[in-house]
C-alpha positions in Angstrom: 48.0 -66.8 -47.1 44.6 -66.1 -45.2 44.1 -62.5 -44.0 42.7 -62.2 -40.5 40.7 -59.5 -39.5 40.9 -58.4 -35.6 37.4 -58.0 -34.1 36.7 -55.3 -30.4 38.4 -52.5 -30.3 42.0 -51.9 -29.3 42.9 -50.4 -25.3 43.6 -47.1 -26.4 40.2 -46.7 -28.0 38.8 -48.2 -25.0 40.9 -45.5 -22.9 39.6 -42.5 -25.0 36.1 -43.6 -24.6 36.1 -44.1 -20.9 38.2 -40.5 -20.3 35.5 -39.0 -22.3 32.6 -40.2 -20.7 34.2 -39.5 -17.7 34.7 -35.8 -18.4 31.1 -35.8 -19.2 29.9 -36.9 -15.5 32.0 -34.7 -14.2 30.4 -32.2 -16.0 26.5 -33.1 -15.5 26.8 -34.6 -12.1 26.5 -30.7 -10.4 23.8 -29.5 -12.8 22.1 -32.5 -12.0 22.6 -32.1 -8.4 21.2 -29.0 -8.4 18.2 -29.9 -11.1 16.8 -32.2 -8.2 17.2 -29.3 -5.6 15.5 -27.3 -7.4 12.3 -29.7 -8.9 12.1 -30.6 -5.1 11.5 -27.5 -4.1 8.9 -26.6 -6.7 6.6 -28.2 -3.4 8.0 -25.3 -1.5 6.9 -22.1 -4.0 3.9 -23.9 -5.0 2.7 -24.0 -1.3 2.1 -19.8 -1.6 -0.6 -20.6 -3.9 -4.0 -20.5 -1.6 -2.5 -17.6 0.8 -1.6 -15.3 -2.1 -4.8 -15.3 -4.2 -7.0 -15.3 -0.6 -4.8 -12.2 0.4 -5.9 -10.9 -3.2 -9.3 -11.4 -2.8 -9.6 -10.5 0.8 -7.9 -6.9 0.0 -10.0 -5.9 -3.3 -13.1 -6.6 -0.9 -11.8 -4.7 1.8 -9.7 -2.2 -0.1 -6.7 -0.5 1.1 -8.1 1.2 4.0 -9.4 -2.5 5.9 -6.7 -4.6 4.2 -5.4 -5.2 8.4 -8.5 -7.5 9.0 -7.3 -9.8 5.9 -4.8 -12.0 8.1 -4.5 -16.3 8.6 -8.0 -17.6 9.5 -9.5 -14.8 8.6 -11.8 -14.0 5.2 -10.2 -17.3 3.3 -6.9 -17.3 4.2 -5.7 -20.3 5.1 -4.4 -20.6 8.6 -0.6 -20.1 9.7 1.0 -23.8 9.0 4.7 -24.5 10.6 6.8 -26.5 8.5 7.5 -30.0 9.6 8.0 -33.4 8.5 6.1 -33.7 4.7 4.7 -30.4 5.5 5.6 -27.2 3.7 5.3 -23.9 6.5 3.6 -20.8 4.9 3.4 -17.7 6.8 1.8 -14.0 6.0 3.7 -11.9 7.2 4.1 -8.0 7.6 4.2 -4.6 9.9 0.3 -3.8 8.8 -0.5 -6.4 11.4 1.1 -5.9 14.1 0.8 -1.7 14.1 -1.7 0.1 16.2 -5.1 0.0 14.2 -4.9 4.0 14.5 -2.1 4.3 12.2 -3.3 3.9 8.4 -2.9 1.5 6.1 -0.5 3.4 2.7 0.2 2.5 -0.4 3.5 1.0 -0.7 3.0 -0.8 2.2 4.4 -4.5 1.8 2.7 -8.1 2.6 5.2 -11.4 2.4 4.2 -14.8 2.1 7.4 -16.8 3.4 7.1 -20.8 3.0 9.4 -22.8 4.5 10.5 -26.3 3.3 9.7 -29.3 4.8 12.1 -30.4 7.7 12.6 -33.7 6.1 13.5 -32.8 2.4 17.1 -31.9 0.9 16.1 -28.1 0.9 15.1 -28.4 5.0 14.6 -24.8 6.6 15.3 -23.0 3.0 12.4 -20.4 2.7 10.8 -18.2 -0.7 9.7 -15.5 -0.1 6.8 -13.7 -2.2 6.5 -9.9 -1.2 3.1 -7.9 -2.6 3.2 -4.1 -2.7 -0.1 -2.9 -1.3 -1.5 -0.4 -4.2 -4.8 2.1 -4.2 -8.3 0.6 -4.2 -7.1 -3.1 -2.8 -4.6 -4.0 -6.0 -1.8 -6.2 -4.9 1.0 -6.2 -7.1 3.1 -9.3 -6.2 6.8 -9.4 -7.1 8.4 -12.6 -8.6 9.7 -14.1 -5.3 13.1 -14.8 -3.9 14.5 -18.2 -2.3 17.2 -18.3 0.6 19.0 -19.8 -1.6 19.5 -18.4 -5.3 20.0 -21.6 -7.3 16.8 -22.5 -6.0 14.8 -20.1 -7.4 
């Protein structure tokens, strides 16, 4: 009598195979999800880049006494850009600019730079938002940034 041997694999094993791969999507399908939102918007907190170290530059210059006069198209900083389609918005932002020039510039005064994702990306309208605490002598110290939306960051 001649022994045959079954070749594959049986439907059960089949079965446990596709329930585990399955519970495996499940699983990486959100990190993923959220991996993606977060490389895109890389774009987004990269775009602070040229505002923050012109800021820096403009207000160890100037020191803490003129840092007012470093604003958008002014002393290297880049000009005020709204987001749009492809385009991230950056904006700097704070009260030392918009105060009466008679009222004095203080340590612990704050600067943000806010960008704003591009209208046509996933993240549309989310912002990050890098905030520098104005110090003696023109130092900026820069905190490390906050998103609209905290899995983004």
């Amino acid at each position: 009598m001649e022994k045959i041997f079954k070749k594959g694999f049986s439907l059960v094993e089949l079965m446990v195979v596709m329930g585990i791969i399955s519970l495996l999507a499940l699983v990486a399908l959100p990190s993923y999800r959220n991996f993606i939102l977060r490389a895109e918007f890389i774009e987004t907190k990269m775009a602070v880049g040229a505002v923050k170290v012109s800021f820096e530059v403009c207000a160890q210059m100037l020191g803490l006494a003129n840092v007012r006069n470093c604003r958008h198209n002014s002393h290297g900083i880049p000009d005020i850009k709204n987001s749009g389609t492809g385009v991230v918005g950056v904006k700097l932002d704070s009260d030392i600019f918009t105060t009466e020039s008679s009222e004095e510039v203080k340590e612990g005064d704050k600067v943000k730079i806010i960008a704003t994702a591009p209208s046509d990306s996933k993240n549309a309208n989310q912002t990050y938002t890098l905030t520098a605490t104005l110090k003696t002598g023109g130092r900026v110290e820069w905190n490390k940034g906050e998103c609209s939306k905290a899995e983004l960051c």
